[in-house]
Structures are given as structure tokens and as C-alpha cells.
C-alpha positions in Angstrom: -17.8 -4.8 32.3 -19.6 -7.0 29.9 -17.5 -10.1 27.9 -17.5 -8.8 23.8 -18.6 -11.3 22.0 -17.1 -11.7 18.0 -19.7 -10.7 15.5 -19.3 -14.3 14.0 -19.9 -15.5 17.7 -22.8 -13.7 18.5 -24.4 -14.8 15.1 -24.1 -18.1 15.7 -25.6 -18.0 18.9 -28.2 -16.1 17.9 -28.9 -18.7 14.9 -26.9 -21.3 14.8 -25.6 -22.6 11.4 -27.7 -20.1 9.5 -26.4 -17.3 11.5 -22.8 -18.4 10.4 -23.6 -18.9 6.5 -25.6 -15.5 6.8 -22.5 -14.2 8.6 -20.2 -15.4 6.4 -21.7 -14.3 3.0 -22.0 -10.7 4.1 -18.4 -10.7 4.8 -17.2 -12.4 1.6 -19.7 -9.7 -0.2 -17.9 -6.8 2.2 -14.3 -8.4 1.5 -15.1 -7.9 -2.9 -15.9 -4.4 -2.2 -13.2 -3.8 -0.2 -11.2 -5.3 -3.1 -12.6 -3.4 -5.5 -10.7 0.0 -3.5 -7.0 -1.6 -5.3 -8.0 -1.4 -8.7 -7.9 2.4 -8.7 -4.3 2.1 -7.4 -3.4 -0.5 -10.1 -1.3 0.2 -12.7 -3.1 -0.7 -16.4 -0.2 -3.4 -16.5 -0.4 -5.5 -13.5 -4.4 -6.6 -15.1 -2.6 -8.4 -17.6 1.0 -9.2 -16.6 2.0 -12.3 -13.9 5.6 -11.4 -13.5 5.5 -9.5 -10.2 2.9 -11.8 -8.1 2.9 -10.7 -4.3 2.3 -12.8 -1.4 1.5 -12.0 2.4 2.8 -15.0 4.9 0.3 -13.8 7.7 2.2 -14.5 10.7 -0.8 -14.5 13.7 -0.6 -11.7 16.6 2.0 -9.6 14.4 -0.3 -6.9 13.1 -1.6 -8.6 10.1 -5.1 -7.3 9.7 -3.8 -3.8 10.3 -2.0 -4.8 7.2 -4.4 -6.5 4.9 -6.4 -3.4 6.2 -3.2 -1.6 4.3 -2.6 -3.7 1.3 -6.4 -3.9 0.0 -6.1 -0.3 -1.2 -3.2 -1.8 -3.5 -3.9 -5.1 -4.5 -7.0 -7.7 -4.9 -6.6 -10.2 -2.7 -7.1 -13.4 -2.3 -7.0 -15.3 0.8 -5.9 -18.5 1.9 -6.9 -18.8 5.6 -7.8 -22.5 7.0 -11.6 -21.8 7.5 -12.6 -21.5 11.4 -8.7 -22.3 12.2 -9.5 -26.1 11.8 -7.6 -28.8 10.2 -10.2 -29.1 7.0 -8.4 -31.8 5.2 -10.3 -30.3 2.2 -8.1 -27.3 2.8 -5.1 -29.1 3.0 -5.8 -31.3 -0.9 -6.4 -27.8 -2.5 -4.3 -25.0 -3.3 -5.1 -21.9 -4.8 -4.1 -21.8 -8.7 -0.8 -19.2 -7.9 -0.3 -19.8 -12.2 -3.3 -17.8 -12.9 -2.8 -15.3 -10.5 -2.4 -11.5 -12.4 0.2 -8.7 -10.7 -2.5 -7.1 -9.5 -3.5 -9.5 -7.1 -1.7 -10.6 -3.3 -2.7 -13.9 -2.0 -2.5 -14.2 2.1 -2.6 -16.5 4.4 -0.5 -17.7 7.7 0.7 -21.0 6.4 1.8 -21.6 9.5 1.0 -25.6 10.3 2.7 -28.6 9.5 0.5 -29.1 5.9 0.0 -26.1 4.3 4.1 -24.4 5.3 4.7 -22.0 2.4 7.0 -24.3 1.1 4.9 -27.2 1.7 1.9 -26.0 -0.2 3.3 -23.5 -2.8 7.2 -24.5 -2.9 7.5 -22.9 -6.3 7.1 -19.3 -4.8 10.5 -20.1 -3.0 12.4 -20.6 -6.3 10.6 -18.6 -8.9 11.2 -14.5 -8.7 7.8 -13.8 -9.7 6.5 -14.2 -6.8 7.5 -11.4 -4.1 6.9 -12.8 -0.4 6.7 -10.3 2.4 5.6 -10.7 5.9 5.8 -8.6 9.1 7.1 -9.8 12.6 7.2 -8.8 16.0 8.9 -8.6 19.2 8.9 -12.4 20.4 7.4 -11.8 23.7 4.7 -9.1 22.3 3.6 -12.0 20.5 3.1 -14.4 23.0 1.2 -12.1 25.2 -0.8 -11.1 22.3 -1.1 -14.5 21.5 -2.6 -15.4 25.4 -4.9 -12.5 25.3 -6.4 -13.3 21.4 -6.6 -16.8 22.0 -8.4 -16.4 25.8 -10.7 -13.9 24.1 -11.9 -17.0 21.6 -12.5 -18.9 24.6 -9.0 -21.0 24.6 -6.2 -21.1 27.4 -8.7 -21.2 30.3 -7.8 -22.0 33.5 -4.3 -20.7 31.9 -2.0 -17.8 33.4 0.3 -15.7 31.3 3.2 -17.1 32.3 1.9 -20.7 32.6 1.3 -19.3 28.8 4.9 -18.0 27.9 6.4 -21.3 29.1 4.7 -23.1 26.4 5.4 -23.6 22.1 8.4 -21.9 22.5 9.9 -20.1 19.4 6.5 -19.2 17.8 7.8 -17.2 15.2 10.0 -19.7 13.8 7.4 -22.2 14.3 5.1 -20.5 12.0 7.9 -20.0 9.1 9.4 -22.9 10.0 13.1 -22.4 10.2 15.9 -23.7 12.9 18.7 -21.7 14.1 21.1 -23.2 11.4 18.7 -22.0 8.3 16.8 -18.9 9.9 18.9 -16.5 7.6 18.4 -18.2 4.0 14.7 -18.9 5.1 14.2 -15.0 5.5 16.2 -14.0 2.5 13.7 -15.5 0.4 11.2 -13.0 0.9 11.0 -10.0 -0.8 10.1 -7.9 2.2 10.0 -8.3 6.0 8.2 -5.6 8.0 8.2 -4.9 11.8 5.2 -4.3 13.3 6.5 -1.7 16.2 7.9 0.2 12.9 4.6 -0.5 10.9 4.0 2.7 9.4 7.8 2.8 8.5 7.3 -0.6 7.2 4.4 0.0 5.0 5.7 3.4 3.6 8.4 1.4 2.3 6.7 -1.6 1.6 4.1 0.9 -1.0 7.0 2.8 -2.2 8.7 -0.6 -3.7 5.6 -2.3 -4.9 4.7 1.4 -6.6 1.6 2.0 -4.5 0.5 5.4 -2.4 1.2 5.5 1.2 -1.7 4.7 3.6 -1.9 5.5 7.2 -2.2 2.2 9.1 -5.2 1.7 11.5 -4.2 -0.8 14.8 -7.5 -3.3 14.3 -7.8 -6.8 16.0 -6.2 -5.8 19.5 -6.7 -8.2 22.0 -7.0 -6.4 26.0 -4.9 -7.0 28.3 -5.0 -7.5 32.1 -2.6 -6.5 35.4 -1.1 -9.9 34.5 1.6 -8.1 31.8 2.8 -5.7 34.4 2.8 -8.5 37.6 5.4 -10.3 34.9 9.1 -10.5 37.1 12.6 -10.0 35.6 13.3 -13.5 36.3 10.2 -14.7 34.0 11.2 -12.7 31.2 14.7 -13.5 31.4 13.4 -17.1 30.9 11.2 -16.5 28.0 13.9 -15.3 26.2 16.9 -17.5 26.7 13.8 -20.1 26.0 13.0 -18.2 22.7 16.3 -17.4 21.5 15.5 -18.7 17.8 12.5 -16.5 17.7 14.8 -13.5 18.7 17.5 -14.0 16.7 15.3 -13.8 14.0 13.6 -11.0 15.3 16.8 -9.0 15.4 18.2 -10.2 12.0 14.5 -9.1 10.8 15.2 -5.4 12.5 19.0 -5.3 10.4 17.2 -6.3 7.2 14.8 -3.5 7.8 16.9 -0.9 8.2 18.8 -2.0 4.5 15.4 -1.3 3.0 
């Protein structure tokens, strides 16, 4: 079976640099029109009012794309993704103007790295109302083997088994918010929503019905494959992984109680 190779990979081989600014362009152009699908599903209000401002924290391998996939037939948005992944220091010195930003706009993006934290680069969304932060996570070891399988798809982990792989960053999840076991609660009580991405039609049907949008079937994009490795894994190693992630699954399982309040 032949490798896949990304579109944005196979550009840039084929051309080099102008294969990746050609690349790029035609998927900023597709991402506007893609935008352009909310604005039928936007209220006449939210062009003109900033008092209900949403915000997708993107955590990686937790079904996020399936979501923007979702949340682009209600809202324009505006992304806030480190370009290629890499520490661009430009990145890092400018923010997106979040004062400007209209109801019927969502800005995204994983602010995940010490840097650009939600609270690092936009504290004010943590203490004003207006702005209504929802994110979706997963089960803590679904996200580490989805995390193996992405990241040794994009070349990365080689030479690397899944459990060498599991051993390693522990507590992922709360990495990427950041919180500690002390604060994990208050940290997730600031956001307006938390979905669960095993529950993510659920999720997004209630998700729509409080931000007044229509229900949209969710399409599973972005999946990484998997190999025998997932079903070699013993008792013993996944015992491990979780008494090693026990931050990440208390706040998985706090995450699952606040669902079900919803």
C-alpha cells in the first residue's frame, strides 16, 4: 500500500516554495467561501452586535476539524493557528484584534504552547462574558494514540513505538489548557461549553441549540490510521498510562459530568 502524502506535502515537493504559496492561497480562497455558508445562518443581529463573541480552544487529536467542519455553517471564522506548527515569533508579538470582532464571527485556534496559552495571549476573554469559550476533549489515551499516528503520518516519532510514545508528555490535555490538579475545575468553568468528542454529535446538537444555530450532522475528517500496535497494547501498559495521566483523566471525567448538565 502506497504512503499518502498531504496535499500541502505533495505541492511542495512538486514545486517547492511556489507550490506552498500556490497551495496556500487556494486554501485561504476555499476557507472565505466556506465562511460565506454562516452568514445564511446568522441572525441580522450578530453583524452588528459584539456582546456574544465565541471562541474555539482547538485542542489537537480531539476532533477539532470535524468541528470547525461543524461550526463554519454558523459562524465566520477566523483562525489563529501558528503557521506550519512552528514557533514564528511574529506569531507570538501579534494577536488578533478580539475588540473588533462582531457575534457573528468564532475565532479558533489551539493555544496550546507556552506563548500564545489562552490566557497568555487573550487574558481578557477569561474575565469578560462576552466572549463564550468552548472546546471539545477526549478520552486521554484516544488522544495519545491519535496523537502517535497524526504526528508519524507528518513524518515525526520515527524510530518511535506506541508505547515508547504513551510513556512520554504525560497529561496532554492539561498540557494544552494548561491547568494542575489543584485548578483543573475553575480553569474549565470558564468556558462556556466543553464538548466530548466520543459524544460529538450530542455535543454539537447542544452546542447549535445554545448558540441558536441548526443542527448539522458531523463528518469524522482528519483521522490518522492505525496499525496492530493499538491492539498488541497489554493491561499492564495501559494501567500505566493512566495512573501516569491522572490529571488528564480527571479532567476528562469532570468534562463528561459537565456534559451531561448541558
Amino acid at each position: 500500500m502506497s504512503a499518502k502524502i498531504p496535499l500541502k506535502g505533495l505541492a511542495n515537493a512538486a514545486l517547492g516554495s511556489l507550490g506552498l504559496e500556490v497551495y496556500t492561497s487556494v486554501r485561504n480562497a476555499a476557507l472565505k467561501l466556506e465562511n460565506l455558508k454562516a452568514l445564511a445562518n446568522t441572525p441580522f443581529r450578530d453583524f452588528f452586535n459584539s456582546d456574544q463573541v465565541y471562541v474555539f480552544h482547538h485542542i489537537p487529536r480531539s476532533g477539532g476539524t470535524s468541528v470547525t467542519r461543524v461550526i463554519r455553517n454558523w459562524f465566520w471564522v477566523v483562525r489563529d493557528y501558528r503557521p506550519g506548527g512552528e514557533r514564528d515569533q511574529s506569531f507570538f508579538e501579534n494577536r488578533k484584534d478580539v475588540s473588533s470582532l462582531k457575534n457573528y464571527k468564532c475565532l479558533a485556534g489551539h493555544f496550546g504552547v507556552d506563548g500564545c496559552y489562552l490566557c497568555q495571549r487573550y487574558p481578557e476573554m477569561l474575565t469578560d462574558d462576552r466572549f463564550r469559550i468552548f472546546t471539545f476533549v477526549r478520552d486521554p489515551l484516544e488522544t495519545k494514540i491519535s496523537l502517535y499516528y497524526y504526528e508519524k503520518k507528518h513524518g515525526l516519532n520515527v524510530g518511535v513505538t506506541l508505547e515508547e510514545h504513551l510513556m512520554g508528555r504525560p497529561n496532554y490535555i492539561a498540557n494544552r489548557l494548561p491547568c494542575t490538579k489543584d485548578n483543573y475545575r475553575s480553569v474549565l468553568d470558564r468556558y462556556y461549553f466543553v464538548g466530548i468528542t466520543e459524544l460529538a454529535q450530542e455535543s454539537l446538537d447542544k452546542l447549535a441549540d445554545l448558540v441558536c444555530r441548526p443542527r448539522i450532522k458531523v463528518s469524522v475528517v482528519n483521522r490518522a490510521d492505525r496499525d496492530e500496535q493499538v491492539s498488541a497494547l497489554s493491561p499492564a501498559v495501559m494501567r500505566r498510562f493512566r495512573s501516569e495521566n491522572e490529571l488528564d483523566y480527571l479532567i476528562y471525567e469532570y468534562c463528561l459530568e459537565k456534559a451531561r448538565a448541558y
